[in-house]
N, C-alpha and C positions, 0 to 999 in steps of 0.2 A: 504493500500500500504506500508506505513511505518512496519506496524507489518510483513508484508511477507521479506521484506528487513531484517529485523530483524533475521527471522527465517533462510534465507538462508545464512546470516554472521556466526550465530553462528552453525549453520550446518558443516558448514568447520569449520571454525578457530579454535572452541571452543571442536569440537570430535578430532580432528588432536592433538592439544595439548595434551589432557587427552590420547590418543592413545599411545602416547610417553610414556606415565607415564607408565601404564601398562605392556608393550614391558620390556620396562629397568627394571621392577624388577627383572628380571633375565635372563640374559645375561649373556657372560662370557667367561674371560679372558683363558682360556682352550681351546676355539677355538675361539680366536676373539671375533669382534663385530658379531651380531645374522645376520642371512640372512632376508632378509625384509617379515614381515607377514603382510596377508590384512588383515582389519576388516571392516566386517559391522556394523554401527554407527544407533543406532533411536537416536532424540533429541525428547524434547517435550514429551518421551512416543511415538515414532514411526510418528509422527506427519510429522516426516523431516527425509529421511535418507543420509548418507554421507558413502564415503569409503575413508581410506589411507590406508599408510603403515611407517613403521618406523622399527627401529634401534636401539641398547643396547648394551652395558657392565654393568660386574658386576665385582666385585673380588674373587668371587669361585675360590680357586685355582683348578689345573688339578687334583689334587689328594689332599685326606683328608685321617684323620686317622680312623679307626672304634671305636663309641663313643665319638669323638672330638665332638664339637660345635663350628659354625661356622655362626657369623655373617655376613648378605648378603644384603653391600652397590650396588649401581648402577647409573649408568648415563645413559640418551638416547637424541637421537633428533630425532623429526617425522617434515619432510619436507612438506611444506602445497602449495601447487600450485598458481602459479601468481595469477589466476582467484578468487579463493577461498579467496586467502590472500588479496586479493583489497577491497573484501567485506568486508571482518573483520575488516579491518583500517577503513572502512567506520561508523564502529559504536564503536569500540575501538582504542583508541593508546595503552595500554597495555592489557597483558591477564594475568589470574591469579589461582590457583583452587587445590584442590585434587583429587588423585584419588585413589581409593579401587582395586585392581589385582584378576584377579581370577586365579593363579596359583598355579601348583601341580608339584613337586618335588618326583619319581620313584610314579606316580599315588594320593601324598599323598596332602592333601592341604596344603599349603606355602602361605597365601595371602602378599600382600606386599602395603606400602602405600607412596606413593611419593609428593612432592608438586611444583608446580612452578610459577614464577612469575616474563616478562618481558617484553619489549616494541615490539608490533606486526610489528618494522620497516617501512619504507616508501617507500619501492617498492621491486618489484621482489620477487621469492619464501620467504616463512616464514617459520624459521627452527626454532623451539619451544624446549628450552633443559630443563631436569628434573636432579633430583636427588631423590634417595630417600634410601629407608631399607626396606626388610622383617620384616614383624610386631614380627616375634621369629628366635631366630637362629636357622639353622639346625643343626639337632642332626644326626647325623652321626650311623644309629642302627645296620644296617646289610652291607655285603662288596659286591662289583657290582658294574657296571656302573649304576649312573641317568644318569636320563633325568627331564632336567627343560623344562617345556611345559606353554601355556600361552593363556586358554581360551577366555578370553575376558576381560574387565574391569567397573570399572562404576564409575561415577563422575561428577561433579560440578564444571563448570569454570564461572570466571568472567570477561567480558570483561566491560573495563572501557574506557571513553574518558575526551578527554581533559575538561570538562564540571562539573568532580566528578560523571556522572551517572554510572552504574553499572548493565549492563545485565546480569544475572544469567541466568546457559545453563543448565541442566541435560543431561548429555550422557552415552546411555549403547551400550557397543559394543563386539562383538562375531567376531571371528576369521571365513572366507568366509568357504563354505562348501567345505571339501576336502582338507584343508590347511597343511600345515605341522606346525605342534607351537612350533616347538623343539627350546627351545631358545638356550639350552647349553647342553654338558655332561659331564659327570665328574667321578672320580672312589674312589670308597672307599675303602680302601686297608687297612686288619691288618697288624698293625705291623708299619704301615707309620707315618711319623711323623706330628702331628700337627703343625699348624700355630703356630707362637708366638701371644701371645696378645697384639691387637693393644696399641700403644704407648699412654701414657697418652697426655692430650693435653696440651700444655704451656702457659701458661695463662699470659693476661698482669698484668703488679704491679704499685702500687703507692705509692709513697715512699715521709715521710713528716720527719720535722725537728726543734726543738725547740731549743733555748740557753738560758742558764740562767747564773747568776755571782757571785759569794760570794765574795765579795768585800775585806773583809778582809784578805781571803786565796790567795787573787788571779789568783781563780779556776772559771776556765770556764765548762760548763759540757751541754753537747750536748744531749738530748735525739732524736733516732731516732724509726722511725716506719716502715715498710713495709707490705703492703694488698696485696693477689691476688685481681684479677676483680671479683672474686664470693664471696668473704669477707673476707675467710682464710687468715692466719698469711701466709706468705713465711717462706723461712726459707733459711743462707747462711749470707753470709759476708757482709756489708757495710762497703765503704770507706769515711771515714770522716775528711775534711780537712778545715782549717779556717787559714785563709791568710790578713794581713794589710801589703802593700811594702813586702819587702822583708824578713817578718817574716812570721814563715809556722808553726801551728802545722797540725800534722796530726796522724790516728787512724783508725785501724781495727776493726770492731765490730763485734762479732758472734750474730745473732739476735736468739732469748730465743724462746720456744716454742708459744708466744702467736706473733711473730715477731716484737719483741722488743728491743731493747739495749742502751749504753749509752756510749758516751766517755770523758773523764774526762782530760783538761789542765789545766799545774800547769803554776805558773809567768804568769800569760796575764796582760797584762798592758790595761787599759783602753784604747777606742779606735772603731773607725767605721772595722770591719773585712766583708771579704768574706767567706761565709759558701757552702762550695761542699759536699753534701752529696750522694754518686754512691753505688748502691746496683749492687750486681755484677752478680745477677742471678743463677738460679738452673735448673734442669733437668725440671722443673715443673713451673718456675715462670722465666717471661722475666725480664732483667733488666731493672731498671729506677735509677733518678737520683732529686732533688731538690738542688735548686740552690736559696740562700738569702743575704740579705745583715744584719750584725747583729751588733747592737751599744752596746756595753762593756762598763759599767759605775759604 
């Protein structure tokens, strides 16, 4: 009894999800979101079958250039039915999984791979969202309209409950017979211009600070550091300022290729100060800032 309950949860929940996935790998902004396609779903190896429908965007632009390359993000949600979705809470609170695309782009194959992972909610339909990529960009070879179309798909969700257990689903699904799979179209035009290349991404920073004193000179000397989040030096200005009452030095630093540098006070008088070190940020790297309290002796 237990095991049929099983089968019939992740019948829904779990092909409704992975559904989404596939749909959305190509969609597109050249005509909207896709018009909704059914799929027929086996689970189990056909053991179980289920039908939805879902929904897509991508960012294909309307037109491309000939020979350009063009990578092809996406987002979907496949909408899961009261009935269906009650089950699926009944053996997961969240769902989770990949899925493999079977689609073709002017006839040609385009697979694309998506993944998602969210809470199956606590009542009423379940709207299950992906994101994902085209496993290669399109290469743009000859000039014409495509058409992006979208066989069927296949994948592996996990539905999990409050407990740590973990139902694995296998779902293969094909598009109903007669269907139309046109997800998108789009035209390739010589002579048009290509996209720009997507912007780099901004990465956070972490920014550290030491002081040190030569007692004799009366020189304070500040070394600073700045990391992106993937380990890389930044690279750009830091402001560095050291404060007791009402005395202030302060100091620009251009940070060196390894993202480094140093600033140097003359006359500090011994003394408890406040050390602000503010990295001011680049095209590439967020700003941050350290903040200490440093005793001059």
């Amino acid at each position: 009894m237990h095991q049929s309950v099983i089968r019939r949860t992740l019948a829904a929940g779990a092909s409704a999800a992975v559904a989404v996935t596939g749909l959305a790998a190509f969609a597109a902004p050249a005509s909207a979101q896709s018009a909704p396609i059914t799929f027929n779903c086996n689970l189990y190896g056909g053991l179980l079958t289920s039908q939805f429908t879902a929904v897509a965007d991508t960012n294909v632009p309307a037109t491309v250039a000939t020979g350009s390359s063009t990578a092809i993000d996406f987002t979907a949600t496949i909408t899961v039915p009261v009935e269906t979705a009650t089950t699926a809470r009944a053996l997961g609170s969240s769902v989770s999984g990949t899925a493999k695309t079977a689609t073709t782009i002017d006839g040609a194959a385009a697979p694309a791979t998506a993944t998602f992972s969210q809470s199956t909610g606590t009542s009423g339909p379940l709207e299950i969202k992906v994101a994902g990529k085209g496993d290669a960009p399109y290469v743009a070879a000859t000039a014409g309209t495509k058409a992006i179309k979208l066989a069927g798909f296949t994948a592996t969700l996990a539905l999990k409950n409050d407990a740590g257990t973990v139902t694995e689903v296998p779902v293969d699904c094909t598009a109903v017979s007669g269907a139309d799979t046109t997800v998108d179209t789009f035209t390739v035009a010589d002579g048009a211009t290509p996209p720009p290349p997507p912007a780099a991404e901004v990465q956070a920073t972490k920014t550290k600070a030491t002081a040190t004193y030569k007692k004799k000179a009366k020189k304070a000397v500040v070394k600073v550091s700045v990391a992106n989040a993937d380990g890389t030096a930044a690279a750009g200005d830091v402001k560095v300022v050291m404060k007791k009452g009402k005395k202030k030095f302060k100091s620009t630093v251009t940070l060196n290729a390894k993202g480094k540098g140093k600033a140097a006070f003359k006359k500090v008088a011994p003394g408890k100060y406040k050390l602000t070190v503010k990295y001011t940020g680049s095209d590439a790297s967020k700003k941050s800032q350290k903040k200490s309290n440093v005793k001059i002796k």
